[in-house]
N, CA, C and O atoms as CSV, one atom per row, in Angstrom:
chain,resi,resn,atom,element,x,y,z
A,1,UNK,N,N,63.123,6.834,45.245
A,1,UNK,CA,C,63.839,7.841,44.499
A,1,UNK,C,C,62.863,8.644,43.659
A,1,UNK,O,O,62.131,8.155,42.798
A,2,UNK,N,N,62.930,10.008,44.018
A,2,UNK,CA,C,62.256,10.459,43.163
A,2,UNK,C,C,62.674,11.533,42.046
A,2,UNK,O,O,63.574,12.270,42.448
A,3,UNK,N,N,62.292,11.764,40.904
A,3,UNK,CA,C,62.935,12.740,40.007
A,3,UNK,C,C,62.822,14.093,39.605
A,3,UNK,O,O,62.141,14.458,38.646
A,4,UNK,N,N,63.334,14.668,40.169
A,4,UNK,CA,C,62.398,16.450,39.918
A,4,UNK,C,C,61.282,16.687,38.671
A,4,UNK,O,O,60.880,15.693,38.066
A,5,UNK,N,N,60.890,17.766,38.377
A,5,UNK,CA,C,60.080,17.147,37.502
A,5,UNK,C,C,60.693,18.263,36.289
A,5,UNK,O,O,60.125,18.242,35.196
A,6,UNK,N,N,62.081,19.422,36.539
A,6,UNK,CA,C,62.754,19.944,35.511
A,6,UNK,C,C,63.891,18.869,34.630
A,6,UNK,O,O,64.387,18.919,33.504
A,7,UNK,N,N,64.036,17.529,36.237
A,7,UNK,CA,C,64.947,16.579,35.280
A,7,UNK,C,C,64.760,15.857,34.644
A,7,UNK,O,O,65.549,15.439,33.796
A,8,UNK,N,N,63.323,15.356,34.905
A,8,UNK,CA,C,62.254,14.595,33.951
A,8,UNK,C,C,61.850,15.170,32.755
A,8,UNK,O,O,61.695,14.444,31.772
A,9,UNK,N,N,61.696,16.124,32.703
A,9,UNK,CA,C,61.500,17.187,31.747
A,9,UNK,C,C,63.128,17.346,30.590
A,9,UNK,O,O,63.322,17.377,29.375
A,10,UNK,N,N,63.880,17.403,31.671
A,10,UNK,CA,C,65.120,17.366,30.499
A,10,UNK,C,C,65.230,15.706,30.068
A,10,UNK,O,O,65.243,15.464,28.861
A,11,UNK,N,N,65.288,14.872,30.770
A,11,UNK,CA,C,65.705,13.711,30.187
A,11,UNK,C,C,64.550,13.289,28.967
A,11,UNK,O,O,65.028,12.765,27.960
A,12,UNK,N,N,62.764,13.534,29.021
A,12,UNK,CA,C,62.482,13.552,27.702
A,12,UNK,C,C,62.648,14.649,27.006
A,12,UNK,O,O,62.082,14.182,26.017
A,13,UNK,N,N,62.899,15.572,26.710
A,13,UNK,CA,C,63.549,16.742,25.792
A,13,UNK,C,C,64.442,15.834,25.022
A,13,UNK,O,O,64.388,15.614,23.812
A,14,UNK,N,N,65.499,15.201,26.132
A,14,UNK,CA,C,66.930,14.708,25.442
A,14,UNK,C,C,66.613,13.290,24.828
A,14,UNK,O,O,67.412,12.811,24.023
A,15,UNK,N,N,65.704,12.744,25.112
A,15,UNK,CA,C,65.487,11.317,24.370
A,15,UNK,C,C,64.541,11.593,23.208
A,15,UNK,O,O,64.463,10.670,22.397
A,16,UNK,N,N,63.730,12.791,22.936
A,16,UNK,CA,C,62.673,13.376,22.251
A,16,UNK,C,C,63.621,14.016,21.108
A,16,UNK,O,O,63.323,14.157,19.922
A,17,UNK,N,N,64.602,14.302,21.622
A,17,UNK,CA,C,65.889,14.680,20.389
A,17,UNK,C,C,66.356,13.969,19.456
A,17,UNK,O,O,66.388,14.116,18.234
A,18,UNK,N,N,66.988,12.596,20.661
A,18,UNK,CA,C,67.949,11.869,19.962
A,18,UNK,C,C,66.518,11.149,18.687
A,18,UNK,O,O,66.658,10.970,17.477
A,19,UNK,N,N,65.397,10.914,19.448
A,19,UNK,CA,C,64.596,10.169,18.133
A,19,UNK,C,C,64.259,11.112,17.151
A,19,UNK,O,O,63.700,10.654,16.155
A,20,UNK,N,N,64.461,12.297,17.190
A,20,UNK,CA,C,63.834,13.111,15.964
A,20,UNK,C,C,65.147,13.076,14.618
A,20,UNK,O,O,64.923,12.911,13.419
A,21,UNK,N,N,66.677,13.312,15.357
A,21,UNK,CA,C,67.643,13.294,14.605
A,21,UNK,C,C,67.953,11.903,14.235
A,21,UNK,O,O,68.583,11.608,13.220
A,22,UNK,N,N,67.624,11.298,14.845
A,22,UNK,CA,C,67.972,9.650,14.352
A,22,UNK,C,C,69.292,9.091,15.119
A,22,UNK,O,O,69.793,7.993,14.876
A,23,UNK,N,N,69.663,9.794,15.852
A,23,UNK,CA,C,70.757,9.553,16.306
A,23,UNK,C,C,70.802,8.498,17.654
A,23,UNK,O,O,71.819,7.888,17.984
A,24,UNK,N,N,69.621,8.421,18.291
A,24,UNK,CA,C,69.307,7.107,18.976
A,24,UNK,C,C,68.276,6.588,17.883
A,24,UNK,O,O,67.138,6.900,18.235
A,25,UNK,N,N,68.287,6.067,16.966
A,25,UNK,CA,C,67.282,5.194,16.054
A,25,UNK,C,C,66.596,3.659,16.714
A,25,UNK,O,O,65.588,3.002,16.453
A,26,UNK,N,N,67.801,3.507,17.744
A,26,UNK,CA,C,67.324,2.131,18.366
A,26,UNK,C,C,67.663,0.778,17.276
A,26,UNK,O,O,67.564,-0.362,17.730
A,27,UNK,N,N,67.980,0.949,16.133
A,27,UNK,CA,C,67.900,-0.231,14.990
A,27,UNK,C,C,68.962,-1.122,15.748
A,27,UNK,O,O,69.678,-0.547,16.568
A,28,UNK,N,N,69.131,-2.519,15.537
A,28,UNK,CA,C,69.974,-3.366,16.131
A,28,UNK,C,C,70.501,-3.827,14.739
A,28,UNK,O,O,69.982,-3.469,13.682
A,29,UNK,N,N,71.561,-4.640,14.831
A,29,UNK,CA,C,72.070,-5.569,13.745
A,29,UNK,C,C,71.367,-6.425,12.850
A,29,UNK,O,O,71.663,-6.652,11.676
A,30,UNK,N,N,70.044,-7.057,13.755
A,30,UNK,CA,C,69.350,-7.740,13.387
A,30,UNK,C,C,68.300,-7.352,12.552
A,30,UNK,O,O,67.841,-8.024,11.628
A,31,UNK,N,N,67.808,-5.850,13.036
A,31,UNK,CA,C,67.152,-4.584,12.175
A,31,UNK,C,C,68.009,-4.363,10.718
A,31,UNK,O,O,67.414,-4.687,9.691
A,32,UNK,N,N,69.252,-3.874,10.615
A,32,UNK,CA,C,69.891,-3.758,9.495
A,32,UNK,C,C,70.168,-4.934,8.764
A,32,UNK,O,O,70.252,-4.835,7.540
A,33,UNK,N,N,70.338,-6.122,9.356
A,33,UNK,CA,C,70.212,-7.327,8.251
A,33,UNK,C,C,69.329,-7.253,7.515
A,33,UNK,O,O,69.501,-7.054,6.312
A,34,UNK,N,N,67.982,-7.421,8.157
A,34,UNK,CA,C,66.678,-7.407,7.937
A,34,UNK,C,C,66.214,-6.217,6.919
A,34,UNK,O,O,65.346,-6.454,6.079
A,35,UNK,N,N,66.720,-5.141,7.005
A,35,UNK,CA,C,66.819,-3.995,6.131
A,35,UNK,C,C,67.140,-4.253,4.779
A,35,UNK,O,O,66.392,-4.011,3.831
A,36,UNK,N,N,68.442,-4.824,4.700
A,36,UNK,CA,C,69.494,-5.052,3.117
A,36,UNK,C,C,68.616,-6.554,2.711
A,36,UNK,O,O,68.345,-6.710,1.521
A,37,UNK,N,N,68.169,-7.680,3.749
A,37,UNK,CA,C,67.249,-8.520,2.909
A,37,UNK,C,C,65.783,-7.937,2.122
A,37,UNK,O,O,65.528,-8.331,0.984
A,38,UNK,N,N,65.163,-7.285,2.605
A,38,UNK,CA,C,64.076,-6.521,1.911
A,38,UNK,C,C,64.883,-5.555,0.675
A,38,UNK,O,O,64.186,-5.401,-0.328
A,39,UNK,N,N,65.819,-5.104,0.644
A,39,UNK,CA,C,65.903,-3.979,-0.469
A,39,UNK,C,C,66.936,-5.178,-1.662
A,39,UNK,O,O,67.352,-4.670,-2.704
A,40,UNK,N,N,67.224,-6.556,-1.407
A,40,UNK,CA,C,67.931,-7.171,-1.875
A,40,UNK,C,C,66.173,-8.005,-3.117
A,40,UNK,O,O,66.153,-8.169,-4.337
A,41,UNK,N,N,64.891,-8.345,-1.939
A,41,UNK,CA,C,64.072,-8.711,-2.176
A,41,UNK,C,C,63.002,-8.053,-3.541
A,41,UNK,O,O,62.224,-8.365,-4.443
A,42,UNK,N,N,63.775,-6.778,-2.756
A,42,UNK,CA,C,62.456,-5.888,-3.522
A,42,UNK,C,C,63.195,-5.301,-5.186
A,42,UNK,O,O,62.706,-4.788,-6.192
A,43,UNK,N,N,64.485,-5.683,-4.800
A,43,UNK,CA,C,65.379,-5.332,-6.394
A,43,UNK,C,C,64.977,-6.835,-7.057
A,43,UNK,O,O,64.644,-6.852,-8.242
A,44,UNK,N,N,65.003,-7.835,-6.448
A,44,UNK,CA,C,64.667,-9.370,-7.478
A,44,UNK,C,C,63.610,-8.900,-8.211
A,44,UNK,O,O,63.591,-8.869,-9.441
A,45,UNK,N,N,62.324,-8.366,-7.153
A,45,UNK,CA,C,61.407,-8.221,-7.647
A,45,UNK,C,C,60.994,-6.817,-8.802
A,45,UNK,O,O,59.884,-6.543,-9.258
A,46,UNK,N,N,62.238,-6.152,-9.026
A,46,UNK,CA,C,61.898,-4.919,-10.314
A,46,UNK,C,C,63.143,-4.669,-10.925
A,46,UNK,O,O,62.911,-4.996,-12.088
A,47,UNK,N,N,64.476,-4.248,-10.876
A,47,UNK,CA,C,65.227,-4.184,-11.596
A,47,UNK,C,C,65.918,-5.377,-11.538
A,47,UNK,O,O,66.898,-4.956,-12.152
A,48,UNK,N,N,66.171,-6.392,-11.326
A,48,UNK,CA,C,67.035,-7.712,-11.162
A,48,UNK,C,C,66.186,-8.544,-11.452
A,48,UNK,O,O,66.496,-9.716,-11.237
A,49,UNK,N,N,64.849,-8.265,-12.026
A,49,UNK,CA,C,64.572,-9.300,-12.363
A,49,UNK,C,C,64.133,-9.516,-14.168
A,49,UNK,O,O,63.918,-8.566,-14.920
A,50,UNK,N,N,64.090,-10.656,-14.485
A,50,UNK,CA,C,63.931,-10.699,-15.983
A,50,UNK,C,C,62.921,-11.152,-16.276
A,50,UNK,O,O,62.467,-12.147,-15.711
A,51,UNK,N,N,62.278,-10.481,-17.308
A,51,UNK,CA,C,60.887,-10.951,-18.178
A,51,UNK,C,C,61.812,-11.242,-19.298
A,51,UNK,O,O,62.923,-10.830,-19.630
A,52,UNK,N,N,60.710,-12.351,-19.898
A,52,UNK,CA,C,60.742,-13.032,-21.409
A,52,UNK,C,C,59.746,-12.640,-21.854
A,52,UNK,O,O,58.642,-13.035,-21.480
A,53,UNK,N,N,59.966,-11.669,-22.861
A,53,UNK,CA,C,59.073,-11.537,-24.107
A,53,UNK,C,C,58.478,-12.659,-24.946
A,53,UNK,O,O,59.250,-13.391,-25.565
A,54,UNK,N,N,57.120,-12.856,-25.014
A,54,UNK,CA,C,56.411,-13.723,-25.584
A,54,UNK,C,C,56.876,-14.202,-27.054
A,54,UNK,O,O,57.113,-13.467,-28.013
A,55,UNK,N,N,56.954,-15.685,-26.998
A,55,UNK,CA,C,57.972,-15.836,-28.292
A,55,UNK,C,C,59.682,-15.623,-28.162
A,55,UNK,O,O,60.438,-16.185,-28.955
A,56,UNK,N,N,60.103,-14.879,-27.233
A,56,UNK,CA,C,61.499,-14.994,-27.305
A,56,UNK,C,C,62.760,-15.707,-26.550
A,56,UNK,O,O,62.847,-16.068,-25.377
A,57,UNK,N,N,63.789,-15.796,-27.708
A,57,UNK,CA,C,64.283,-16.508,-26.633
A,57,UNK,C,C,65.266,-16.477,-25.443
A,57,UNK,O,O,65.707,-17.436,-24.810
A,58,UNK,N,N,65.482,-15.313,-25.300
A,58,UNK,CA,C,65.949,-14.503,-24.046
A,58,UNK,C,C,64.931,-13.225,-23.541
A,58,UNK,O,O,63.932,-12.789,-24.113
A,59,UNK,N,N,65.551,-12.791,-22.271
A,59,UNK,CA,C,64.906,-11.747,-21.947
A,59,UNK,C,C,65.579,-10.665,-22.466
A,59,UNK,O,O,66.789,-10.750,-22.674
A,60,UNK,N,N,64.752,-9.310,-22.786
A,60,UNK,CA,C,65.402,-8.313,-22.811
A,60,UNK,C,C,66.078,-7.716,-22.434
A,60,UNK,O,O,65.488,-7.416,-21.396
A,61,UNK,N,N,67.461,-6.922,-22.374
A,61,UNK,CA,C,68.383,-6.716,-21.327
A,61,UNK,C,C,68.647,-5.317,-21.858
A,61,UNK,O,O,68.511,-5.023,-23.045
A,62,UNK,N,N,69.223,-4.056,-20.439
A,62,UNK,CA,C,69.329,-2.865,-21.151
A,62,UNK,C,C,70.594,-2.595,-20.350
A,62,UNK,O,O,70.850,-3.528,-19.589
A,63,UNK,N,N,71.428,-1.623,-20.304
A,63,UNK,CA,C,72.719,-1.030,-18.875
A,63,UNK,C,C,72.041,-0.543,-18.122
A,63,UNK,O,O,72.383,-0.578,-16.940
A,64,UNK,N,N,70.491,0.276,-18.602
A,64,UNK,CA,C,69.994,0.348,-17.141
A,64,UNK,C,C,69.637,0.043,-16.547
A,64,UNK,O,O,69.492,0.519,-15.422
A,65,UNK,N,N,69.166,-1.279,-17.108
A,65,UNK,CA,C,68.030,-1.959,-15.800
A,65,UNK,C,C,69.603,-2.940,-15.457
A,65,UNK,O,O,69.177,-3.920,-14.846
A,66,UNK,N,N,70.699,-3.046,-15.546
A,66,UNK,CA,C,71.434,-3.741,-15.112
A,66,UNK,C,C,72.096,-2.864,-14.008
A,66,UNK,O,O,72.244,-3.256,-12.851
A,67,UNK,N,N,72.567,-1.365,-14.572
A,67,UNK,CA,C,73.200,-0.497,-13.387
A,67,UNK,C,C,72.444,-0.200,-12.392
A,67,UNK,O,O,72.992,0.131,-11.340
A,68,UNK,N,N,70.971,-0.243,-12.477
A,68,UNK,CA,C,69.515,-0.148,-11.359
A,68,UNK,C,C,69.985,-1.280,-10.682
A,68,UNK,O,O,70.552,-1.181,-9.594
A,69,UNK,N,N,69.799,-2.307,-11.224
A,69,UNK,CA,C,70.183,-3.427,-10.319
A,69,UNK,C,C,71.339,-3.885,-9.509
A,69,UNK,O,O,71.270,-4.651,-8.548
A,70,UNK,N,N,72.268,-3.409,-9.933
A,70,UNK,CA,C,73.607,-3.065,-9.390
A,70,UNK,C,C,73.898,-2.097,-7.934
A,70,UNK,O,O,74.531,-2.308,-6.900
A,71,UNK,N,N,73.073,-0.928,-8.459
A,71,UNK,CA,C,72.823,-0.369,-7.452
A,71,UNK,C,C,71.987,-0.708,-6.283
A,71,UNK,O,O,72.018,-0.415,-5.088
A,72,UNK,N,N,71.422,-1.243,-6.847
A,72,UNK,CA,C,70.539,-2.246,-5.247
A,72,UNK,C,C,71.241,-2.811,-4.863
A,72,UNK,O,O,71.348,-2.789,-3.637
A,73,UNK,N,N,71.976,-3.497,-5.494
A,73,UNK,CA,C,73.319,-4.732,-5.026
A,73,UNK,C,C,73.574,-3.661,-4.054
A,73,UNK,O,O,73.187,-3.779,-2.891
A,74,UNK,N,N,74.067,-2.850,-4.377
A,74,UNK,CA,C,75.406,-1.966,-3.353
A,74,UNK,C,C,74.547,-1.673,-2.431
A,74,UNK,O,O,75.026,-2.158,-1.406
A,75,UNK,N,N,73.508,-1.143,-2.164
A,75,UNK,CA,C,72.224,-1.007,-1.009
A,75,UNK,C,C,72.457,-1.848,-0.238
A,75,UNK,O,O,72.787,-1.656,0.932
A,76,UNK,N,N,72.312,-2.977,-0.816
A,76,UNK,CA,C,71.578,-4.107,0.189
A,76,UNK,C,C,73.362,-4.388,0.608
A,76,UNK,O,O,73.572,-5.004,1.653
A,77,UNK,N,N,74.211,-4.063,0.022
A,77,UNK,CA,C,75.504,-4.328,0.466
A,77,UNK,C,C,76.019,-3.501,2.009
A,77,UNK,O,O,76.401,-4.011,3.062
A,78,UNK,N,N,75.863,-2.191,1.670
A,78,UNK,CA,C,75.887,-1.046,2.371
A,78,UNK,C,C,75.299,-1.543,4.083
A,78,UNK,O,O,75.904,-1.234,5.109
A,79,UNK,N,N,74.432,-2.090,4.055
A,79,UNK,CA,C,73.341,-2.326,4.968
A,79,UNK,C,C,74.128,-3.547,5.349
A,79,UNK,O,O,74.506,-3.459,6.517
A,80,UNK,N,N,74.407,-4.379,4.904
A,80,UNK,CA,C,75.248,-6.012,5.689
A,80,UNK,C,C,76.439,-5.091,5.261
A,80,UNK,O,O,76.737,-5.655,4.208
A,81,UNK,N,N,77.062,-4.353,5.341
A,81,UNK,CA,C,78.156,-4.174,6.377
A,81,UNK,C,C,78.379,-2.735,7.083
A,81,UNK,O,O,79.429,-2.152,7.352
A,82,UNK,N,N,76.998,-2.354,7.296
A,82,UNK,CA,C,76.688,-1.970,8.306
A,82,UNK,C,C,76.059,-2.777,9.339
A,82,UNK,O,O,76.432,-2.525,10.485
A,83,UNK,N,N,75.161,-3.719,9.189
A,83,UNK,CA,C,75.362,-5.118,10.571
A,83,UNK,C,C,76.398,-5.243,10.788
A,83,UNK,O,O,76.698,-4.833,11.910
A,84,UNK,N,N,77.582,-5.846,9.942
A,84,UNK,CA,C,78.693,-6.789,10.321
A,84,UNK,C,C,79.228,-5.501,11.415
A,84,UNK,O,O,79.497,-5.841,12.567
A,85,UNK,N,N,79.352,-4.223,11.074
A,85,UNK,CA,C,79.947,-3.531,11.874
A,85,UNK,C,C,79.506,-3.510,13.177
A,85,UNK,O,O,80.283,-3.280,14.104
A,86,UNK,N,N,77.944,-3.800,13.392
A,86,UNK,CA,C,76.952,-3.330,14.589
A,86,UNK,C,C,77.693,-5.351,15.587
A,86,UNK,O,O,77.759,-5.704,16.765
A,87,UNK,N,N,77.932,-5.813,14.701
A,87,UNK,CA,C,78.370,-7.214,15.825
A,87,UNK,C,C,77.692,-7.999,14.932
A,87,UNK,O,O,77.533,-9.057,15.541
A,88,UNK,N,N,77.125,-8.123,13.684
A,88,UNK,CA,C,76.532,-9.413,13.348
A,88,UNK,C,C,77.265,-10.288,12.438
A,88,UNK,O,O,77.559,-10.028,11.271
A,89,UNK,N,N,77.555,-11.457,13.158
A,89,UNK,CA,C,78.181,-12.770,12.974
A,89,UNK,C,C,77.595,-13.794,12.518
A,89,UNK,O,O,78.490,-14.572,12.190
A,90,UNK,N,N,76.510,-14.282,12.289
A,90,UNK,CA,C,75.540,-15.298,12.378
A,90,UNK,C,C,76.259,-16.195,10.656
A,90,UNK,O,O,76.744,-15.503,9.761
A,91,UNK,N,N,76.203,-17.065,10.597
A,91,UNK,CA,C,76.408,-18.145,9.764
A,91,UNK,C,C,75.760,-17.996,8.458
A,91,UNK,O,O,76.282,-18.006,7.344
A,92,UNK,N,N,74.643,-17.869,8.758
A,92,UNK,CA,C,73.471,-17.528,7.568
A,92,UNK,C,C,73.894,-15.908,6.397
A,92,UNK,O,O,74.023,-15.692,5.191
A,93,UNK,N,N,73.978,-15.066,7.775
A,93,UNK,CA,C,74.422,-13.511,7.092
A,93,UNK,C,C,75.526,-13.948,6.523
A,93,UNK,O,O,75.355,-14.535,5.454
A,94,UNK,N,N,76.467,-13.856,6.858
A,94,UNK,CA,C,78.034,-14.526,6.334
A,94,UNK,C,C,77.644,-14.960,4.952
A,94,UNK,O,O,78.423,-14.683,4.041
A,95,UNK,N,N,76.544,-15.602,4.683
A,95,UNK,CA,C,76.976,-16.339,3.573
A,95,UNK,C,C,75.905,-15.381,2.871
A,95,UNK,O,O,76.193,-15.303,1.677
A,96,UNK,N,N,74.763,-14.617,3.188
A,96,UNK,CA,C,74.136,-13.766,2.215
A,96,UNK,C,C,75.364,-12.926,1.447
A,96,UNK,O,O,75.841,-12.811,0.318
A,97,UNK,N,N,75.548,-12.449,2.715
A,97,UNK,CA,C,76.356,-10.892,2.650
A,97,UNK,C,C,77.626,-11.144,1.193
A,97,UNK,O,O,77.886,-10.354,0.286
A,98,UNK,N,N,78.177,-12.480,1.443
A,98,UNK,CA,C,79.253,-13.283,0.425
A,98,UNK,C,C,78.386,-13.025,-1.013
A,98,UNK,O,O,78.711,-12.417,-2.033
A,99,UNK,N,N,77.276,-13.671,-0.690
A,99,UNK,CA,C,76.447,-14.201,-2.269
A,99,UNK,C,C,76.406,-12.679,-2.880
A,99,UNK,O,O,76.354,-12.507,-4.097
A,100,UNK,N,N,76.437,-11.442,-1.828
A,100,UNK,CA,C,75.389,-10.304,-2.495
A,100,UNK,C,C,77.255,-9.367,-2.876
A,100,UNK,O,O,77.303,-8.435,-3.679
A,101,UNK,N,N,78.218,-9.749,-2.316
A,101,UNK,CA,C,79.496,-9.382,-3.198
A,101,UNK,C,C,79.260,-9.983,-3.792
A,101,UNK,O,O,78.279,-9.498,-4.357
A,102,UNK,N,N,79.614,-11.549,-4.476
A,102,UNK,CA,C,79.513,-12.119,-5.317
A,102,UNK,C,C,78.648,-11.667,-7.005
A,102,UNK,O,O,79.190,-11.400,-8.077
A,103,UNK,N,N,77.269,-11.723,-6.686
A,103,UNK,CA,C,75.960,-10.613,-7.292
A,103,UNK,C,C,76.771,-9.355,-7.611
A,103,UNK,O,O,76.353,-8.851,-8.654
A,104,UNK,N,N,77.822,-8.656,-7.051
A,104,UNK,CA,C,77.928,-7.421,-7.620
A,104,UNK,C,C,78.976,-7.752,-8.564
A,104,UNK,O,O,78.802,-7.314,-9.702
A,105,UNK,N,N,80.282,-8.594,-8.293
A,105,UNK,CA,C,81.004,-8.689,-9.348
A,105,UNK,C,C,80.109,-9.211,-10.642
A,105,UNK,O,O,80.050,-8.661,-11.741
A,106,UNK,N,N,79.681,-9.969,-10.377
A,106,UNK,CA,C,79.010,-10.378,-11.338
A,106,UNK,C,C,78.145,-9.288,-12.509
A,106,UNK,O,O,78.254,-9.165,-13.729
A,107,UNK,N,N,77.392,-8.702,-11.634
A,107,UNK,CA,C,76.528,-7.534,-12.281
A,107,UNK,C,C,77.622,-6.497,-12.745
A,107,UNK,O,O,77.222,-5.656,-13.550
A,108,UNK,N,N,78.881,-6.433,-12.376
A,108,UNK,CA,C,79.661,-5.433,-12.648
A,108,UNK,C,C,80.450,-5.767,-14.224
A,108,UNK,O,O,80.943,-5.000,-15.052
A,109,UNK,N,N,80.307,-7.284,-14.192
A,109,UNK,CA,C,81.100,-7.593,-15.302
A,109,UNK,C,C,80.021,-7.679,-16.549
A,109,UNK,O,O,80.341,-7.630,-17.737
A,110,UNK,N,N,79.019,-7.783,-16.167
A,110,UNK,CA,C,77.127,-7.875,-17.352
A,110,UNK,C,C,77.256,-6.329,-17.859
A,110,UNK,O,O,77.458,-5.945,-19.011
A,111,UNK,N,N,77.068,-5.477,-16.568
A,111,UNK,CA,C,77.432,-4.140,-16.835
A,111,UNK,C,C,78.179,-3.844,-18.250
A,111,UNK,O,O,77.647,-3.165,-19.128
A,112,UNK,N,N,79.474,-4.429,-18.373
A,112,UNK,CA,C,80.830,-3.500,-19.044
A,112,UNK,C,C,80.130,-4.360,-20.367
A,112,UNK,O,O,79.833,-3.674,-21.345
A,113,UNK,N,N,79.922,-5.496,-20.412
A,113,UNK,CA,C,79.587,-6.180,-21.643
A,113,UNK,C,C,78.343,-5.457,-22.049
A,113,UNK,O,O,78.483,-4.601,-22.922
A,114,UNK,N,N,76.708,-5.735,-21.378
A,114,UNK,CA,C,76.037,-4.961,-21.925
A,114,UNK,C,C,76.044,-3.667,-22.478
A,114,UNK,O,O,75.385,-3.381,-23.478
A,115,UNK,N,N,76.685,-2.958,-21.935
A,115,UNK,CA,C,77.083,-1.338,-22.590
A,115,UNK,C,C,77.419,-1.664,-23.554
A,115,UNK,O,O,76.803,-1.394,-24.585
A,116,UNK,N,N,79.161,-2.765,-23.499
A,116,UNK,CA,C,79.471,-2.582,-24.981
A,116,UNK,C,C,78.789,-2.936,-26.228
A,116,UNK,O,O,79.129,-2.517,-27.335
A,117,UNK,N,N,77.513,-3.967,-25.927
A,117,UNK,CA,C,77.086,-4.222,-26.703
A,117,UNK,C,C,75.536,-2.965,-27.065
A,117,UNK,O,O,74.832,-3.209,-28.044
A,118,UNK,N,N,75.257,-1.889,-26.281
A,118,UNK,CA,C,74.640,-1.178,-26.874
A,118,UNK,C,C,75.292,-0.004,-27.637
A,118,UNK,O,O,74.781,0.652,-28.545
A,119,UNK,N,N,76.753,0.161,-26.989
A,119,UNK,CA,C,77.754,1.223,-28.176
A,119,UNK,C,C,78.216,0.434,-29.471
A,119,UNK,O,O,78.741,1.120,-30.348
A,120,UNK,N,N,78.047,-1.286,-29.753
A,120,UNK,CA,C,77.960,-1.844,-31.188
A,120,UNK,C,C,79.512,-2.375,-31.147
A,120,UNK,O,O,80.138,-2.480,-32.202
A,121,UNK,N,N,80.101,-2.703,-29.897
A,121,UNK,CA,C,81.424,-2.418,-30.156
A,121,UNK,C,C,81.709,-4.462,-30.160
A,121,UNK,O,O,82.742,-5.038,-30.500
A,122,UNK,N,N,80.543,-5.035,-29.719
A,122,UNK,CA,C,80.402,-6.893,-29.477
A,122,UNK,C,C,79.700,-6.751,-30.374
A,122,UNK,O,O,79.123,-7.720,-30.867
């Protein structure tokens, strides 16, 4: 079988497309898991995470570095359920994807308290 060489010519045009728009990206489920674990990783590691000031006895806490962190929550959320949509089932995800709702109520309820306590109102 052989392929003309105007249809060869169109079929990379048309695959030379879909990768420029993103619209064949190729990413699998396993790609987008893998995605929301790094941006879940990389929030532990700068807004979700806490320093202790030398001598003290908590860490410092602000609404923004809590709503920063929040917002990663929802990232890395966004992304596991965009897998779950692509077919991913796996046992392990299931229970990230749980922990990282979980992480947002949580951060959602630090949220309403920390504010109130920088408007003086706790």
């Amino acid at each position: 079988m052989s392929m003309s060489l105007s249809r060869l010519t169109a079929t990379i045009a048309t695959f030379a497309c879909l990768m420029v728009c993103g619209c064949g990206d190729g990413r699998t489920k396993h790609d987008v898991y893998m995605e929301g674990l790094q941006v879940e990783a990389a929030a532990e590691k700068g807004p979700c995470k806490l320093h202790y000031a030398e001598g003290a006895q908590a860490a410092p806490l602000s609404g923004d570095k809590v709503q920063e962190c929040l917002r990663r929550t929802e990232d890395a959320i966004a992304l596991y359920e965009e897998a779950a949509k692509l077919g991913m089932e796996d046992p392990d995800f299931e229970r990230v994807r749980a922990r990282a709702h979980e992480r947002k109520q949580r951060l959602e309820g630090m949220l309403d308290t920390v504010r109130a306590m920088e408007r003086g109102q706790l």
